[in-house]
N, C-alpha and C positions, 0 to 999 in steps of 0.2 A: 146519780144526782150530784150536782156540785153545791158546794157548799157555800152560804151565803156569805159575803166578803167580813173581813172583819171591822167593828165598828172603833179601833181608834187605830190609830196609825203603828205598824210595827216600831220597836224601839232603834230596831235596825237601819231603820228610813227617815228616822227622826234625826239623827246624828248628821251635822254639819259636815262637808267636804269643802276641801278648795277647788278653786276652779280650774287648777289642775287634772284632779281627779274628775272632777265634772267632765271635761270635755274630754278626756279620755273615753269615760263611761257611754258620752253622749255619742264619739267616733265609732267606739265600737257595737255599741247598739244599730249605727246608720249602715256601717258595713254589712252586718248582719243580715238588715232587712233588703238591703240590695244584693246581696250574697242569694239570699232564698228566691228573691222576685226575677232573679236573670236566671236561677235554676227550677223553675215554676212551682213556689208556694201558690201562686193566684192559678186558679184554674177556673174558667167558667162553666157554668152546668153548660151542658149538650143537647139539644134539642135536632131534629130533623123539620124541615116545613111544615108535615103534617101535622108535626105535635107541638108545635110552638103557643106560650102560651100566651094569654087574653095581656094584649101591652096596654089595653085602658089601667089593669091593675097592678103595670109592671114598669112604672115610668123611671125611668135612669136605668134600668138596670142593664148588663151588657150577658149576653149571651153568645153559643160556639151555636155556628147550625153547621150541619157535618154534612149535608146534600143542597146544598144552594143552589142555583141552576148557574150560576157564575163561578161555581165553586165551593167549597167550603170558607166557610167568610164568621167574621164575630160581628154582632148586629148589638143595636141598643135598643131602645124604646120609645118613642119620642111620644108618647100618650094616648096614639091611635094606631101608628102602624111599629110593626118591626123595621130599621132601615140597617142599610149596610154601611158599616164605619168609611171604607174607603169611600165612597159616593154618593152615600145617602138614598140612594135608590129601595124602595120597597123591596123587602125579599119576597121572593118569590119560588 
């Protein structure tokens, strides 16, 4: 179980930087996240057709389907159907 956040600000994070150090901080934070995202931190859950789930309750969200009859493809939700990112076609 994690533990609930703390209620005032470390002392640590309270202390002023120049903007020096800021955008340092802030470069290397940006590398970071691009660092992980071009070596796949995101992954989407994987479904197959059959077991894809209800997109009424799954609006935005992007999913892998790993047997597509086009291929394996990543699909989204648009609030009724699953479609396929490259063409928006119903998966199927």
């Amino acid at each position: 179980m994690s533990q609930p956040p703390p209620k005032r600000i470390p002392v640590e994070l309270n202390k002023s930087i120049g903007l020096t150090e800021y955008f340092s901080r802030l470069t290397d934070g940006l590398y970071f996240l691009w660092h992980e995202f071009t070596n796949g931190l995101i992954r989407l859950p994987e479904y197959t057709v059959s077991t894809l789930p209800d997109p009424v309750s799954n609006v935005r969200r992007q999913i892998y389907v790993s047997n597509e009859s086009g291929g394996a493809t990543i699909a989204f939700s648009d609030g009724v159907n699953w479609r396929r990112v490259q063409d928006r076609a119903i998966v199927s």
